[in-house]
N, CA, C and O atoms as a GROMACS GRO file, in nm:
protein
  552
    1UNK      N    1  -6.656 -16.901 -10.402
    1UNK     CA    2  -6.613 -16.894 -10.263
    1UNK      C    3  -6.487 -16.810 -10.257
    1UNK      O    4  -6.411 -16.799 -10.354
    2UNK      N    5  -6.470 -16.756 -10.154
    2UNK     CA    6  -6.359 -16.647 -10.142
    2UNK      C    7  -6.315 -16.655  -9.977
    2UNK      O    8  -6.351 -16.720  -9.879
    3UNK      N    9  -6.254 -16.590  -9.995
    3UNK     CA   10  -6.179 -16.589  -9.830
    3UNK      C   11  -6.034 -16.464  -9.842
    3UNK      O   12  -5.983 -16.432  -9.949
    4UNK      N   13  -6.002 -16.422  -9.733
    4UNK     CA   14  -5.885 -16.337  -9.724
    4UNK      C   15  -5.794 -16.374  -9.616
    4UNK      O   16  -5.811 -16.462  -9.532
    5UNK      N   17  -5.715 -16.311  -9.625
    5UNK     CA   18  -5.594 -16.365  -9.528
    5UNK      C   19  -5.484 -16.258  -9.456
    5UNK      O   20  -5.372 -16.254  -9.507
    6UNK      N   21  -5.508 -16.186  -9.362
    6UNK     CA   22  -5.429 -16.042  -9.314
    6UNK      C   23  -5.316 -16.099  -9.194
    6UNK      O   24  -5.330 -16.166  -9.092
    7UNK      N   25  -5.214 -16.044  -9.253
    7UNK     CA   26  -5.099 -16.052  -9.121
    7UNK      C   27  -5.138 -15.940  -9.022
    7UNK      O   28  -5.140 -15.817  -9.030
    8UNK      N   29  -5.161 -16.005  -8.953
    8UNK     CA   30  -5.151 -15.896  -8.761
    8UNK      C   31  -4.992 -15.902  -8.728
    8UNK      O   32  -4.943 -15.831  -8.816
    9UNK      N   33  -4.925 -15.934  -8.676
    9UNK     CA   34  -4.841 -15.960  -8.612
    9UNK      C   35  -4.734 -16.057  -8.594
    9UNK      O   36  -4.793 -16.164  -8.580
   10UNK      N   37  -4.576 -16.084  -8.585
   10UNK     CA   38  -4.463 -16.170  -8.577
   10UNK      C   39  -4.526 -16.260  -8.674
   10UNK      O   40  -4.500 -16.220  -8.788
   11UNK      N   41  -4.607 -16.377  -8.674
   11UNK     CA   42  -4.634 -16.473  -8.702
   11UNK      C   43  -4.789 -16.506  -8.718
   11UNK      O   44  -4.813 -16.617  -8.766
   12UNK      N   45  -4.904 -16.423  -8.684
   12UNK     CA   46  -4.995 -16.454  -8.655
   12UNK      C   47  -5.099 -16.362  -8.774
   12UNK      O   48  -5.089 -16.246  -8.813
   13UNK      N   49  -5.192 -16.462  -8.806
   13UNK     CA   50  -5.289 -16.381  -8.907
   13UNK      C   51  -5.445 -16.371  -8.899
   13UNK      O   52  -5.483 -16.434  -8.800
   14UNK      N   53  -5.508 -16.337  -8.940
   14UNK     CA   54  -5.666 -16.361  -8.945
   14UNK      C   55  -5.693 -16.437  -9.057
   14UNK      O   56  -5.602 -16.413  -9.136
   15UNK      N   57  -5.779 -16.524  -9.110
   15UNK     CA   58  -5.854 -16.524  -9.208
   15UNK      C   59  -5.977 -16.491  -9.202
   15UNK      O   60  -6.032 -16.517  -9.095
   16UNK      N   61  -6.046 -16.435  -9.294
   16UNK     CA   62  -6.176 -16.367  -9.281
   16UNK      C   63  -6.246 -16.466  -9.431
   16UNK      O   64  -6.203 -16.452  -9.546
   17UNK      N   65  -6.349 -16.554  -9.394
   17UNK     CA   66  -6.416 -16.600  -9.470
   17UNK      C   67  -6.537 -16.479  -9.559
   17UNK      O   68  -6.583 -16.372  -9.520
   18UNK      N   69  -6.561 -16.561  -9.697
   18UNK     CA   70  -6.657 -16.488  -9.776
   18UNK      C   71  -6.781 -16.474  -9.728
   18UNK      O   72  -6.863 -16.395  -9.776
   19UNK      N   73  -6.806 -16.561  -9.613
   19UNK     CA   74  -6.938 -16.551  -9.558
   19UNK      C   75  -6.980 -16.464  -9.420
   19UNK      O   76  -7.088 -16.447  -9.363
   20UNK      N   77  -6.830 -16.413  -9.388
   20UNK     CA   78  -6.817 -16.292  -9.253
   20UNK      C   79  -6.740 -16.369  -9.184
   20UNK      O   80  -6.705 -16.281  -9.105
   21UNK      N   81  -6.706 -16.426  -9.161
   21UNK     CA   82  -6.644 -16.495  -9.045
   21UNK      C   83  -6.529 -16.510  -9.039
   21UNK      O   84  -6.471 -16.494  -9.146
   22UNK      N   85  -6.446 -16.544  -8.926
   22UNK     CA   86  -6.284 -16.468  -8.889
   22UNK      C   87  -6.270 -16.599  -8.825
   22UNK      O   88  -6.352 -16.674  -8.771
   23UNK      N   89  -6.118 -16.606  -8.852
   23UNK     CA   90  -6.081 -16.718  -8.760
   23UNK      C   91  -5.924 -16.668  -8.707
   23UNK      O   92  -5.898 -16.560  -8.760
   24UNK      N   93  -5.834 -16.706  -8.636
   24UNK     CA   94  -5.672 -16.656  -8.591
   24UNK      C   95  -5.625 -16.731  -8.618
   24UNK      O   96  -5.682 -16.839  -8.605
   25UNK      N   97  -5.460 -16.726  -8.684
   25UNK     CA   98  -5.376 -16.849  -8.679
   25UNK      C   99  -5.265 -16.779  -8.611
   25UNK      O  100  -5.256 -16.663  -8.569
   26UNK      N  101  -5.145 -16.921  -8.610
   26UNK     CA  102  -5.024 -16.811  -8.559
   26UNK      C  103  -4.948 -16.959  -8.597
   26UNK      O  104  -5.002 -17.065  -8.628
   27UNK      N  105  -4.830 -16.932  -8.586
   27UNK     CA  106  -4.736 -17.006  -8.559
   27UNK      C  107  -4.657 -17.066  -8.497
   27UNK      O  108  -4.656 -16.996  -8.395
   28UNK      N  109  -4.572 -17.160  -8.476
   28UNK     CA  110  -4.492 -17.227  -8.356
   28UNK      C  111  -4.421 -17.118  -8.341
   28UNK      O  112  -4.409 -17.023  -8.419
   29UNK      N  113  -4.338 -17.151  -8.155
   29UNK     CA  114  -4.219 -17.040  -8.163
   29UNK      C  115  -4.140 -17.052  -8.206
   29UNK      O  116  -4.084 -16.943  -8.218
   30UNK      N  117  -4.078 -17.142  -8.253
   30UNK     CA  118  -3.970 -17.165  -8.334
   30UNK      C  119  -3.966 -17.156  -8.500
   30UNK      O  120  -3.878 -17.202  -8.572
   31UNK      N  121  -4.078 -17.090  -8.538
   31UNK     CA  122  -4.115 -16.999  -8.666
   31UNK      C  123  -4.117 -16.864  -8.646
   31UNK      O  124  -4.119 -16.783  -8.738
   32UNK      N  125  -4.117 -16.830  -8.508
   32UNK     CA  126  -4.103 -16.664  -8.487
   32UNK      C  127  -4.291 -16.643  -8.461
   32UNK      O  128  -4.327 -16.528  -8.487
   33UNK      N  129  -4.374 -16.710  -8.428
   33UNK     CA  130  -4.522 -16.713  -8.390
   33UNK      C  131  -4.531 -16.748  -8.204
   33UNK      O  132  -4.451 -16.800  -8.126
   34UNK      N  133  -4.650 -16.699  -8.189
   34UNK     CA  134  -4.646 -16.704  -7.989
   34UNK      C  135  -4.748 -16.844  -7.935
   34UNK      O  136  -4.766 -16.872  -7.817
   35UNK      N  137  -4.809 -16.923  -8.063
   35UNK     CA  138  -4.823 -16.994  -8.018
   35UNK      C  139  -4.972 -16.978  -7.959
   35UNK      O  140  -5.016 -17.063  -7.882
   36UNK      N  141  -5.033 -16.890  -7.990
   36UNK     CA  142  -5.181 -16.805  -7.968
   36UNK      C  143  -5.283 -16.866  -8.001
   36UNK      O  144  -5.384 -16.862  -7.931
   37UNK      N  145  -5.272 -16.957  -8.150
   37UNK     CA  146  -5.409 -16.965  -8.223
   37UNK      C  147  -5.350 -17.140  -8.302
   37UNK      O  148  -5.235 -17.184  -8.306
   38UNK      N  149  -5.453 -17.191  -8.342
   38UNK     CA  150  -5.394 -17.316  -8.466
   38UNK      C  151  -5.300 -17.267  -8.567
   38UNK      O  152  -5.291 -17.151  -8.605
   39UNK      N  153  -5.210 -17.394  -8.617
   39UNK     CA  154  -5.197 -17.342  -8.736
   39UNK      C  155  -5.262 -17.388  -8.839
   39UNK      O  156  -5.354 -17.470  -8.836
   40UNK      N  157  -5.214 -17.336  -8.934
   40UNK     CA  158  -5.270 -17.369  -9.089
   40UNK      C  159  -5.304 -17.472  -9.137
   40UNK      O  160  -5.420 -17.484  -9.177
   41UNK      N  161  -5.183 -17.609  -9.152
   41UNK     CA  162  -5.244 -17.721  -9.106
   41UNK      C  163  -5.315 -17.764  -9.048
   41UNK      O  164  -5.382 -17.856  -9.096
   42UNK      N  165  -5.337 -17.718  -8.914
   42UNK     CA  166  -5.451 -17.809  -8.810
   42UNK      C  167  -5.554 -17.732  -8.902
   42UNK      O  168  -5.577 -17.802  -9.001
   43UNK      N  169  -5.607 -17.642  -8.903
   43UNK     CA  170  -5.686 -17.571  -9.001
   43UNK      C  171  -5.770 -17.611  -9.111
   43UNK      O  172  -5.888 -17.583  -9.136
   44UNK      N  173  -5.687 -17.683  -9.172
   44UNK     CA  174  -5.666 -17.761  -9.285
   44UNK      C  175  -5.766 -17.928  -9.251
   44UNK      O  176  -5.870 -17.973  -9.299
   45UNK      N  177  -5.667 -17.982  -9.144
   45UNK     CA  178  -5.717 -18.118  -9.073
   45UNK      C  179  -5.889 -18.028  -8.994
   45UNK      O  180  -5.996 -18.066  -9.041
   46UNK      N  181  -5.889 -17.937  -8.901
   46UNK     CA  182  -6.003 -17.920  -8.887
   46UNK      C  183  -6.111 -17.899  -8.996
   46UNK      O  184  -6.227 -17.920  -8.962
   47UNK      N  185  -6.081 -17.852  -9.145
   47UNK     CA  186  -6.196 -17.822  -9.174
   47UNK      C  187  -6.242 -17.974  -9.235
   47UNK      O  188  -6.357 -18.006  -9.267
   48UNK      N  189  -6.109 -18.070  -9.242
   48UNK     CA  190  -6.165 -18.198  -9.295
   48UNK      C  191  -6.278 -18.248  -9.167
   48UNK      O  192  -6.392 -18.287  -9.195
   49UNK      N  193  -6.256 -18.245  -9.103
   49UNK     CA  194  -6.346 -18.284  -8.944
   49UNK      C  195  -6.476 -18.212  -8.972
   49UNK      O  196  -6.581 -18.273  -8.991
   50UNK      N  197  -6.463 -18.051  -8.976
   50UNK     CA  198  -6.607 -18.006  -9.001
   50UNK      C  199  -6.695 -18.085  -9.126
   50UNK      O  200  -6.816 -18.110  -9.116
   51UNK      N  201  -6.630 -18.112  -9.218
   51UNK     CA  202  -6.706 -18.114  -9.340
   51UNK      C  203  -6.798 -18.278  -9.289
   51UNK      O  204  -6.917 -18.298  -9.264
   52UNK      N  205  -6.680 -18.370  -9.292
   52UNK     CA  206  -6.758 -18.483  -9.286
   52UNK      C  207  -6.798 -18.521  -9.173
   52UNK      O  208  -6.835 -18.638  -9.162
   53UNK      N  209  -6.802 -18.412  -9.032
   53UNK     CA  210  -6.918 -18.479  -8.960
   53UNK      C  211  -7.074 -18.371  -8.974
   53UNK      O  212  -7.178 -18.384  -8.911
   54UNK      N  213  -7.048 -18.294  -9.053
   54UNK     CA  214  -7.134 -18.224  -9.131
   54UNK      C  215  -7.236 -18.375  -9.161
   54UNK      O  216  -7.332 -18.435  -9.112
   55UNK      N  217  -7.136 -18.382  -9.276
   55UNK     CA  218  -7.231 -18.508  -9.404
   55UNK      C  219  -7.308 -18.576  -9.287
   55UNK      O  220  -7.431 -18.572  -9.283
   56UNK      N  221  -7.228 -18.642  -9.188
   56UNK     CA  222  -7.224 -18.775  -9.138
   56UNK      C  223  -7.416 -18.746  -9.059
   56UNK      O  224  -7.513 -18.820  -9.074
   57UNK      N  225  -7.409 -18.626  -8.987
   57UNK     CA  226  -7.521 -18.587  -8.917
   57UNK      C  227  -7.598 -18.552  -8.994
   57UNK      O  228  -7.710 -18.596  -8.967
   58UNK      N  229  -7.594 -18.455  -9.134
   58UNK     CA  230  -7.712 -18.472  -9.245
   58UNK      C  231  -7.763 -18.612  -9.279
   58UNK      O  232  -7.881 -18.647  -9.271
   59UNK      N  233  -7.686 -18.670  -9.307
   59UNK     CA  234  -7.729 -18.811  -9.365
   59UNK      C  235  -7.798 -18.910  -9.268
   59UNK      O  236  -7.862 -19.004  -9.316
   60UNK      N  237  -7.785 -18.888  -9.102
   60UNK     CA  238  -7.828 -18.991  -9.075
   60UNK      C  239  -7.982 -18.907  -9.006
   60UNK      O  240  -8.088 -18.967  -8.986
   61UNK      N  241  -7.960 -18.780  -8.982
   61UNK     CA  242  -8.128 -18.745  -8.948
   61UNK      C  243  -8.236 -18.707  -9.073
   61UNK      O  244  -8.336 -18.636  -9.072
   62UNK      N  245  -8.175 -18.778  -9.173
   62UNK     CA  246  -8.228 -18.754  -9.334
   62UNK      C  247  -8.262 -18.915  -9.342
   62UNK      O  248  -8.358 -18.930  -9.418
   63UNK      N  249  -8.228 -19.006  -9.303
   63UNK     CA  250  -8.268 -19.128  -9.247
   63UNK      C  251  -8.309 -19.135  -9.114
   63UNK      O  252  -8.302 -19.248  -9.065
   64UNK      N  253  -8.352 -19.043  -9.038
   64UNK     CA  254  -8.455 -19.067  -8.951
   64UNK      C  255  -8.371 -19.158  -8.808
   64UNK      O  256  -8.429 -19.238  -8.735
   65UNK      N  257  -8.236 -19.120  -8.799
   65UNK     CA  258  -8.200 -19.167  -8.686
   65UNK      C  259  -8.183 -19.116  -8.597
   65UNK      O  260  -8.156 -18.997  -8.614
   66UNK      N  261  -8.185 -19.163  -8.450
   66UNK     CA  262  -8.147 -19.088  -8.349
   66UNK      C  263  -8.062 -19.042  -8.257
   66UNK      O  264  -8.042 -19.051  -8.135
   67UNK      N  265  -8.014 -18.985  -8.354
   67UNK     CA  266  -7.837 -18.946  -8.330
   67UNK      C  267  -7.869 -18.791  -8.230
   67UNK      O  268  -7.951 -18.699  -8.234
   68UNK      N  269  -7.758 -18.827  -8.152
   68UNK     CA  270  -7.748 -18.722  -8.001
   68UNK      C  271  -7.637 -18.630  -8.013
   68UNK      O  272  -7.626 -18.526  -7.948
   69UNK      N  273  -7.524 -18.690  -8.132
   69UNK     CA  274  -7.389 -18.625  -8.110
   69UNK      C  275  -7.321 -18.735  -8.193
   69UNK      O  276  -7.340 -18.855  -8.213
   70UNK      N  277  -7.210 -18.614  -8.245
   70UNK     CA  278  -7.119 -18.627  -8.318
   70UNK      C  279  -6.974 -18.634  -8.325
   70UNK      O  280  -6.932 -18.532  -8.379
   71UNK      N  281  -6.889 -18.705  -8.295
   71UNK     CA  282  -6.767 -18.679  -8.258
   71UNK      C  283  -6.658 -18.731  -8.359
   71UNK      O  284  -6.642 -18.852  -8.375
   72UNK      N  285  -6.573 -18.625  -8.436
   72UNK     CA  286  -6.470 -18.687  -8.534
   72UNK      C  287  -6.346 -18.628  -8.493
   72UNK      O  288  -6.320 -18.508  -8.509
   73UNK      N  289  -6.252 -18.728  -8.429
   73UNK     CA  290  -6.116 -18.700  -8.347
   73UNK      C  291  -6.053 -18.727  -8.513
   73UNK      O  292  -6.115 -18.801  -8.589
   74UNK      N  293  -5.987 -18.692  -8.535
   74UNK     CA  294  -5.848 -18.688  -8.619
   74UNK      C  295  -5.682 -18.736  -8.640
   74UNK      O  296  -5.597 -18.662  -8.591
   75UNK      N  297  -5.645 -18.844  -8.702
   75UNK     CA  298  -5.501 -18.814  -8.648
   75UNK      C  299  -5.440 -18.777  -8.770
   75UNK      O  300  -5.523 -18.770  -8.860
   76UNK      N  301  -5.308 -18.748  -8.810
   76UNK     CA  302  -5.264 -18.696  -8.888
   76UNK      C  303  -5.115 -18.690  -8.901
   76UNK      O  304  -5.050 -18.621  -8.822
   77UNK      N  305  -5.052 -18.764  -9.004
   77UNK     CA  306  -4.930 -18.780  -8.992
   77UNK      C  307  -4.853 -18.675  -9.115
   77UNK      O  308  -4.942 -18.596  -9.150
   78UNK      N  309  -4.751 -18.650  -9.177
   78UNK     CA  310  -4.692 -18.533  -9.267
   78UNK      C  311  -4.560 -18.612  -9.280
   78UNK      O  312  -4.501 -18.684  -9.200
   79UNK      N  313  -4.540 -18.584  -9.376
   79UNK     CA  314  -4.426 -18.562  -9.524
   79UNK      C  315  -4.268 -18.498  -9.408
   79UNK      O  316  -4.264 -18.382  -9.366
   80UNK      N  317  -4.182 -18.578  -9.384
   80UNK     CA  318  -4.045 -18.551  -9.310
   80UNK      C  319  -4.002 -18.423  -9.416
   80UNK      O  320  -3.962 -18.324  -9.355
   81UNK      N  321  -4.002 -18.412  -9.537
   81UNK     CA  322  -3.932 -18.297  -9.645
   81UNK      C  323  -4.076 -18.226  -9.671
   81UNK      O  324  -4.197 -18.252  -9.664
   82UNK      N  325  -3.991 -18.129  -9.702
   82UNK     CA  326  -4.090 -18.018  -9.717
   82UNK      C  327  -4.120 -17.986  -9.935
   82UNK      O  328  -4.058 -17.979 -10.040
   83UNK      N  329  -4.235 -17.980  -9.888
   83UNK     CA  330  -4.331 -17.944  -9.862
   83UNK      C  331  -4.419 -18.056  -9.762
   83UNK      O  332  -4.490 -18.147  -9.806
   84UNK      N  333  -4.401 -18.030  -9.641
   84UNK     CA  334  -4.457 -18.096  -9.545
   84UNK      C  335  -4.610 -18.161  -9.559
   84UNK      O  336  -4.687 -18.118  -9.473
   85UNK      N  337  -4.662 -18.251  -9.644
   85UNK     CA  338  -4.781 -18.251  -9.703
   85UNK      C  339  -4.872 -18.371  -9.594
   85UNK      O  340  -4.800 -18.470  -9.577
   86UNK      N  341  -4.966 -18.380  -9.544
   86UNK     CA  342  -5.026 -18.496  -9.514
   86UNK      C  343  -5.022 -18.596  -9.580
   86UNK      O  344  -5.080 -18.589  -9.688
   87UNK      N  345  -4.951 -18.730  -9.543
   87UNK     CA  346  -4.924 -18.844  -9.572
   87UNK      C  347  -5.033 -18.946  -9.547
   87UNK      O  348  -5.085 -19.019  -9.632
   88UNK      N  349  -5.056 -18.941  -9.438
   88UNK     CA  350  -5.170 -19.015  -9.369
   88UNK      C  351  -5.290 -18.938  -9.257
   88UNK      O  352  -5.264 -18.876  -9.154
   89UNK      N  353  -5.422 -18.964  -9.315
   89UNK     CA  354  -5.512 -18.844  -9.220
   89UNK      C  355  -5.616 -19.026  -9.134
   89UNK      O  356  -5.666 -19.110  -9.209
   90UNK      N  357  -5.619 -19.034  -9.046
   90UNK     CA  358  -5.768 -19.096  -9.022
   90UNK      C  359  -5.856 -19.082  -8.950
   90UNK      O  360  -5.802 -19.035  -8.850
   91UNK      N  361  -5.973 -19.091  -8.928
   91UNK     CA  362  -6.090 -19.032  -8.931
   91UNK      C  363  -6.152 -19.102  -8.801
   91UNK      O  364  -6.162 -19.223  -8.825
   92UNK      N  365  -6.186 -19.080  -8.705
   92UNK     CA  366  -6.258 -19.182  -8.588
   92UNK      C  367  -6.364 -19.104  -8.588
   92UNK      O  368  -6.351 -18.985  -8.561
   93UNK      N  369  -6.521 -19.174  -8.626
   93UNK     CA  370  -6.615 -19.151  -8.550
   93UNK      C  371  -6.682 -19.197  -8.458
   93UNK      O  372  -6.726 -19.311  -8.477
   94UNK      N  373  -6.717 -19.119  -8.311
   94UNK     CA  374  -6.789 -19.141  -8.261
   94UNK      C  375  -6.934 -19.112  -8.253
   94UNK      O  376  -6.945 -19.006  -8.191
   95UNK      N  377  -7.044 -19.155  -8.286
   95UNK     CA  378  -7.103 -19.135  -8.292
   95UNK      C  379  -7.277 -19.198  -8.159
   95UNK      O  380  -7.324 -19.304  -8.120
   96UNK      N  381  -7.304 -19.058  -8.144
   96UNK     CA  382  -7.369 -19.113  -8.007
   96UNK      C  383  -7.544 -19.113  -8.038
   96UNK      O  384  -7.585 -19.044  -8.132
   97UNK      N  385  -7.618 -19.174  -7.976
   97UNK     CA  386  -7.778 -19.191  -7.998
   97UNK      C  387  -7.839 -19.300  -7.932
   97UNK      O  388  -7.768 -19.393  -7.895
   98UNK      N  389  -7.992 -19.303  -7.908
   98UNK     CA  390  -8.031 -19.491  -7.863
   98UNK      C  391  -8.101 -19.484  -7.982
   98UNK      O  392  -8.160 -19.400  -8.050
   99UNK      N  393  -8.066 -19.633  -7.982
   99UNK     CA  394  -8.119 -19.726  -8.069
   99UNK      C  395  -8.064 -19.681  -8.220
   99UNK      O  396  -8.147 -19.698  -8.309
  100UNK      N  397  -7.924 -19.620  -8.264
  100UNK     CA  398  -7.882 -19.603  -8.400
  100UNK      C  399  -7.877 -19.756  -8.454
  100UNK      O  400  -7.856 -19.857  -8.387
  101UNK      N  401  -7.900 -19.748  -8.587
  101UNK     CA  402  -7.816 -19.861  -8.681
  101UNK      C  403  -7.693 -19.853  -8.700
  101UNK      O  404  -7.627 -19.756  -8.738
  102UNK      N  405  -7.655 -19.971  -8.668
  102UNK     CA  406  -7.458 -19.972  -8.702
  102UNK      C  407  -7.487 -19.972  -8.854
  102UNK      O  408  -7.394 -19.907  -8.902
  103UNK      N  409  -7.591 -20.022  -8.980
  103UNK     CA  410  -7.564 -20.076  -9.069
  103UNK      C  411  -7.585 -19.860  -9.115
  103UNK      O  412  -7.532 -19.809  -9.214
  104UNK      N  413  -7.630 -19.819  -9.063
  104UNK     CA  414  -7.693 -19.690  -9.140
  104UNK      C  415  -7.570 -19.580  -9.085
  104UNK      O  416  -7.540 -19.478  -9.146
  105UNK      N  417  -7.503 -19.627  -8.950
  105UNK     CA  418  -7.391 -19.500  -8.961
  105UNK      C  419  -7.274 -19.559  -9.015
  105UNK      O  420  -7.171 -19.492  -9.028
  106UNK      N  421  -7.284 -19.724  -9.059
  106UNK     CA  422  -7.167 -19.745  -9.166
  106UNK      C  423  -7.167 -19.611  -9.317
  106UNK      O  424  -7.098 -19.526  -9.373
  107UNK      N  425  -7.278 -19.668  -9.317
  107UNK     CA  426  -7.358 -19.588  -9.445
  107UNK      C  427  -7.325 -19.436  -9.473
  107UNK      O  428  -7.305 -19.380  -9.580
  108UNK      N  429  -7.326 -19.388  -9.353
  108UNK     CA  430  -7.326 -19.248  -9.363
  108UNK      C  431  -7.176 -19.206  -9.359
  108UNK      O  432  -7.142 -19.098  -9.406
  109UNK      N  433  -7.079 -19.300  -9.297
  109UNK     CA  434  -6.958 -19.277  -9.297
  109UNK      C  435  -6.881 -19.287  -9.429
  109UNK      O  436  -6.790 -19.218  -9.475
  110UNK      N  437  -6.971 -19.435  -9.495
  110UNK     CA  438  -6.873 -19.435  -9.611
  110UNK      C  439  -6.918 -19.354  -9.731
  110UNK      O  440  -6.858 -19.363  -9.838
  111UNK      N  441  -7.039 -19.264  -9.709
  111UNK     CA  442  -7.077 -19.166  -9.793
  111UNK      C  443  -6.996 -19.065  -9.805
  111UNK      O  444  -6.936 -19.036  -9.909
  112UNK      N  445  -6.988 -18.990  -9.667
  112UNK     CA  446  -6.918 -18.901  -9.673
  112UNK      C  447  -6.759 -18.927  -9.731
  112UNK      O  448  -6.705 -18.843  -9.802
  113UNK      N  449  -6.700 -19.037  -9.696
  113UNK     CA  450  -6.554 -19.066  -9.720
  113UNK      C  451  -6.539 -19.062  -9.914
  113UNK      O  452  -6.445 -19.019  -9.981
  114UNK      N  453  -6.655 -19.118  -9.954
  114UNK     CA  454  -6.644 -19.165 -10.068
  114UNK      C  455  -6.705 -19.061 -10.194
  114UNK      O  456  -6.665 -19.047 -10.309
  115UNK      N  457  -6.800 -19.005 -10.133
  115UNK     CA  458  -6.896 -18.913 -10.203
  115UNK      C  459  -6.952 -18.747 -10.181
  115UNK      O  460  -6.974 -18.656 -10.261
  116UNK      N  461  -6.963 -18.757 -10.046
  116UNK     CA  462  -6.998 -18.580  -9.983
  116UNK      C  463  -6.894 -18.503  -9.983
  116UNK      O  464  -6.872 -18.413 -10.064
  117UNK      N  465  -6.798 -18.551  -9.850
  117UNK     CA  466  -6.696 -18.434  -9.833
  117UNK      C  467  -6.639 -18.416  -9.917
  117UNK      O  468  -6.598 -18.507  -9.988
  118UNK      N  469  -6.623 -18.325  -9.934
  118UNK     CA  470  -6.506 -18.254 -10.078
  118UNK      C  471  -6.334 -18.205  -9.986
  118UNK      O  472  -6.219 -18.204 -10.031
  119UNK      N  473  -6.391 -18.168  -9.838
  119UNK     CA  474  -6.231 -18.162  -9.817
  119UNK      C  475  -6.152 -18.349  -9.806
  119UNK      O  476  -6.040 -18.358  -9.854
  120UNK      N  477  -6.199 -18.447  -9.761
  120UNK     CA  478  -6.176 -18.536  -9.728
  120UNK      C  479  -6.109 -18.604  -9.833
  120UNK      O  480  -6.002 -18.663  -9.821
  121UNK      N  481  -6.212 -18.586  -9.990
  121UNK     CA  482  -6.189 -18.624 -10.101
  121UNK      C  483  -6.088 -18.568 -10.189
  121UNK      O  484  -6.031 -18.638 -10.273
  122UNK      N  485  -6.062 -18.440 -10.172
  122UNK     CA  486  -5.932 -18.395 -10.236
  122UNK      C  487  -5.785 -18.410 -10.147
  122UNK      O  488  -5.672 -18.416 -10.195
  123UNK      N  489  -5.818 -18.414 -10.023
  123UNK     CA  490  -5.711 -18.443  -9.950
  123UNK      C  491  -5.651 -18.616  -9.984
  123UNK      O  492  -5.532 -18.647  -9.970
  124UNK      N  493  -5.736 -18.691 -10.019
  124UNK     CA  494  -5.734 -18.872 -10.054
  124UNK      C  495  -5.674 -18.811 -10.171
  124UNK      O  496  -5.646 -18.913 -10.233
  125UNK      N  497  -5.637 -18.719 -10.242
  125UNK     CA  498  -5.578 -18.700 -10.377
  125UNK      C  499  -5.426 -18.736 -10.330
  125UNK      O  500  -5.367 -18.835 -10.374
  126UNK      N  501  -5.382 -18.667 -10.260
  126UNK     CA  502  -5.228 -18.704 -10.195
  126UNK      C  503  -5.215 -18.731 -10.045
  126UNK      O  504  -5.133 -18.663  -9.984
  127UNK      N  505  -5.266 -18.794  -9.999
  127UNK     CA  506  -5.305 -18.854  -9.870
  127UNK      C  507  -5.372 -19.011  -9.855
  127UNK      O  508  -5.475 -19.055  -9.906
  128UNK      N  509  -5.273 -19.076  -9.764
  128UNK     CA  510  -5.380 -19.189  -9.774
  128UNK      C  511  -5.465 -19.197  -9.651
  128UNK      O  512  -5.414 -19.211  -9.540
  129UNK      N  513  -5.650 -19.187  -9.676
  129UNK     CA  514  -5.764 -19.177  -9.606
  129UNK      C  515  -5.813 -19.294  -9.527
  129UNK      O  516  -5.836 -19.403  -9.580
  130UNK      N  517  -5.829 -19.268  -9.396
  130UNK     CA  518  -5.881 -19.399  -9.330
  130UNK      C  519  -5.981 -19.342  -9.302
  130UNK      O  520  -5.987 -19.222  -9.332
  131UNK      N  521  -6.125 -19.424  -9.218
  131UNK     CA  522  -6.182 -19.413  -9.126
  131UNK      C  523  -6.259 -19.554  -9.013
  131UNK      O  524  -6.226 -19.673  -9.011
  132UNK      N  525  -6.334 -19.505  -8.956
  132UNK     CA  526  -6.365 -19.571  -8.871
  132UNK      C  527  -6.499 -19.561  -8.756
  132UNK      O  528  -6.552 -19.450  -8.763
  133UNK      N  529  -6.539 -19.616  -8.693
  133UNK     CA  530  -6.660 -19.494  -8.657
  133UNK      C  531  -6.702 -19.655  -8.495
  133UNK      O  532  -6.665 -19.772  -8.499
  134UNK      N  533  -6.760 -19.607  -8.418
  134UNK     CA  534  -6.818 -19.642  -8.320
  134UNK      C  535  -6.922 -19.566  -8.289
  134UNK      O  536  -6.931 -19.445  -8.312
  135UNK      N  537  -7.033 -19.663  -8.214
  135UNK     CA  538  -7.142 -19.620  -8.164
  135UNK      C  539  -7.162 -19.638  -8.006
  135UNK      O  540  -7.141 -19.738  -7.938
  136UNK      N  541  -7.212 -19.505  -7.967
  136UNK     CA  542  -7.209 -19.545  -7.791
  136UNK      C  543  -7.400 -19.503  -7.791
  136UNK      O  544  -7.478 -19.424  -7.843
  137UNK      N  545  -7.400 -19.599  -7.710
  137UNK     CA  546  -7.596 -19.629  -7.662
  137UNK      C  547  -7.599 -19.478  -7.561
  137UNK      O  548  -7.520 -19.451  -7.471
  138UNK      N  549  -7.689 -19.415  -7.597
  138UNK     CA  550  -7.698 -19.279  -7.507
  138UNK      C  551  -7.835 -19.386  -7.400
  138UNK      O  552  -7.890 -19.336  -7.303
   0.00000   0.00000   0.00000
């Protein structure tokens, strides 16, 4: 896997993934950034979000459920000294469908937490990992 990383401007950069794809960051203004795009961190916290509601929706239409939607809000707390590191990340899923199993999107949650995601799981290296998950009846 590869990826690149180009300064545009004051504060603000591209990354260009190995697979084509571009994303913008920038920085606060009070880093000398306009405040345009995420930063790096959220970046970071978003791709934990992509990965394990990735898993969460493989796993449960791989068990045959009838899941409508996916929703993983985030919170995220950081390190007062720098190197400003995530201290605490936790994980809310919502997860929407009729007639899901609570016992099967337990399942799929604590898969991903424990076993799939790889961002989730290296971040639990120096982070302490919560989650959580609800089901709403579509």
């Amino acid at each position: 896997m590869k990826a690149r990383v180009k300064w545009l401007d004051n504060m603000s950069f591209v990354g260009e993934s190995g697979s084509g794809h571009s994303v913008v960051m920038d920085g606060a203004p009070d880093s000398g950034g306009r405040n345009l795009a995420a930063r790096p961190m959220e970046m970071v916290l978003i791709g934990m979000g992509g990965c394990t509601a990735f898993d969460v929706v493989m796993i449960l239409k791989k068990a045959r459920q009838p899941i409508d939607d996916c929703i993983v809000e985030l919170s995220a707390e950081r390190s007062e000294e720098i190197p400003k590191v995530f201290t605490r990340i936790h994980a809310h899923y919502i997860v929407k469908g009729r007639g899901l199993s609570e016992k099967q999107v337990e399942k799929a949650v604590n898969l991903t937490a424990e076993k799939y995601c790889s961002v989730s799981i290296m971040l639990a290296a120096i982070a302490e990992v919560t989650h959580d998950f609800e089901i709403i009846e579509e």
